[in-house]
DOZA-650514 format. One record per residue (C-alpha): residue number from 0; x, y, z. Coordinates in pm, whole numbers, plus 50000, padded with zeros to 5 digits. Each point is the difference from the previous one (the first is absolute). Layout:
BEGIN
NUM;X;Y;Z
...
//
This chain:
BEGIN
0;50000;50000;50000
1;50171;50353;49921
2;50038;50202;50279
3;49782;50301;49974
4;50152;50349;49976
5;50030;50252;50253
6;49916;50259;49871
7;50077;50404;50106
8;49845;50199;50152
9;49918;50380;49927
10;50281;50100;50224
11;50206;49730;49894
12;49954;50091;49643
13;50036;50341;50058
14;50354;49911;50169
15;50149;49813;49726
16;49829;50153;49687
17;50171;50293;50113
18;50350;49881;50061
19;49985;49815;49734
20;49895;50345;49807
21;50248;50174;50179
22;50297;49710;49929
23;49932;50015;49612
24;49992;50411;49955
25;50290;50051;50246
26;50190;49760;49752
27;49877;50151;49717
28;50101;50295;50039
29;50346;49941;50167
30;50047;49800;49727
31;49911;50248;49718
32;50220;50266;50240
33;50304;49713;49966
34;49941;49998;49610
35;50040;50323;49961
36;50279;50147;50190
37;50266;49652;50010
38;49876;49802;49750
39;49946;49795;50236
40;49701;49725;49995
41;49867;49889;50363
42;50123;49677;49958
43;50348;50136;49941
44;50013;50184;50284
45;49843;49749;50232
46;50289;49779;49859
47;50249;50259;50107
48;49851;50097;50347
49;50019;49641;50086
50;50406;50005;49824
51;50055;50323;50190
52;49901;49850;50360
53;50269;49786;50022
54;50342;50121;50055
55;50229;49818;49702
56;49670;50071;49742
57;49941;49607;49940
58;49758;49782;50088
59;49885;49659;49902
60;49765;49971;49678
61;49741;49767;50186
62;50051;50237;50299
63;49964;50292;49823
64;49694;49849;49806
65;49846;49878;50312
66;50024;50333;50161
67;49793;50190;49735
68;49750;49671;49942
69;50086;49968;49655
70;50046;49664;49788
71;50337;49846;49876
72;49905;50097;49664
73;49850;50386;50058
74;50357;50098;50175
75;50269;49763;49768
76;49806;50249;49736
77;50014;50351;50155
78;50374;49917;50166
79;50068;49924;49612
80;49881;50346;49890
81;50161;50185;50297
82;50293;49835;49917
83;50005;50092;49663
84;49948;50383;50094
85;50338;49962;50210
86;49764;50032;50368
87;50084;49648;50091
88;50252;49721;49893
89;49901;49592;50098
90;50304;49822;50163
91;50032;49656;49995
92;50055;49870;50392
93;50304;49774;50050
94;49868;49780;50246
95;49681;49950;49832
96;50052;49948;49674
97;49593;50028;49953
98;49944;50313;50164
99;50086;50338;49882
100;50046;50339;50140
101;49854;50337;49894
102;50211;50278;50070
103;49946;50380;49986
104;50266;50189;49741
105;50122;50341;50104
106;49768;50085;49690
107;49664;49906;50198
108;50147;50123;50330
109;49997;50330;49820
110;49631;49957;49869
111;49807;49921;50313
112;50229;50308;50199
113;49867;50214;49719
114;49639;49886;50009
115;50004;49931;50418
116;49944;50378;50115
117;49676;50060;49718
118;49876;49677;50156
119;49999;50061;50299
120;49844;50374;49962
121;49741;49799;49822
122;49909;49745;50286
123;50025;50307;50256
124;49776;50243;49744
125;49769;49699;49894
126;49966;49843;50338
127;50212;50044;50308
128;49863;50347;50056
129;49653;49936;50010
130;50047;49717;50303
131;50035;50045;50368
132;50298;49874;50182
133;49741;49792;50144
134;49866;49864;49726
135;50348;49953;49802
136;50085;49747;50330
137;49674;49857;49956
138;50088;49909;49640
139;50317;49904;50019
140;49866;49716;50305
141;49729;49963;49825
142;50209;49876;49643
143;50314;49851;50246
144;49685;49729;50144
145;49848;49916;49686
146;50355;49972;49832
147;50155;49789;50244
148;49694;49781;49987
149;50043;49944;49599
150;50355;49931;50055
151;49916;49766;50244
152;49778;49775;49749
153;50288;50071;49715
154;50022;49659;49862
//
């Protein structure tokens, strides 16, 4: 027998159509802001963020595709493209000879320092200043729970 759903309710709905609203023109926009003034799509600079916050620049491809939820496929593609616009370069690792590196270039360094302070004006002008301090750390242990709780059932 299927289970039946549970569906929301008004306030529930309200909730999630909204931050779901919310999610999608926040990226939008960042995004088109990204375009514009680096060059930059969001997925290259979500690549770089995650190259940037480590301290030698490299991480892991299955790491790094793990930590922004995309397929084997999706990154092997865009770490291709970056690499061919001189952001990234792929090195082989020497203890694994399966598993490969992606490494920022001085060249991609350069890209997310020049797009990093009109991104962050953007988040602050498109978001940050129309919260509380209150509700920012309501947010922030609000999206810590329900992330820890999908990495949790990671399979």
């Amino acid at each position: 027998m299927a289970e039946e759903a549970r569906w929301l309710t008004p306030q529930e709905q309200r909730a999630w159509r909204g931050f779901v609203r919310l999610q999608e023109r926040l990226g939008g926009r960042l995004g088109r802001l990204l375009q514009s003034v680096s060059n930059l799509s969001p997925a290259d600079f979500a690549v770089l963020v995650q190259l940037t916050d480590v301290p030698d620049g490299r991480r892991r491809h299955h790491d790094l595709a793990r930590a922004l939820e995309w397929e084997k496929s999706r990154m092997s593609h865009h770490i291709a493209r970056m690499a061919g616009r001189g952001m990234v370069v792929r090195e082989e690792c020497p203890e694994d000879g399966r598993g490969a590196f992606v490494v920022i270039t001085d060249a991609g360094r350069a890209a997310i320092e020049a797009a990093a302070p009109r991104h962050v004006a953007a988040v602050r002008e498109l978001f940050l200043d129309h919260v509380t301090p209150a509700e920012l750390r309501t947010l922030a242990e609000i999206s810590e729970r329900v992330l820890a709780r999908m990495d949790e059932e990671r399979p």
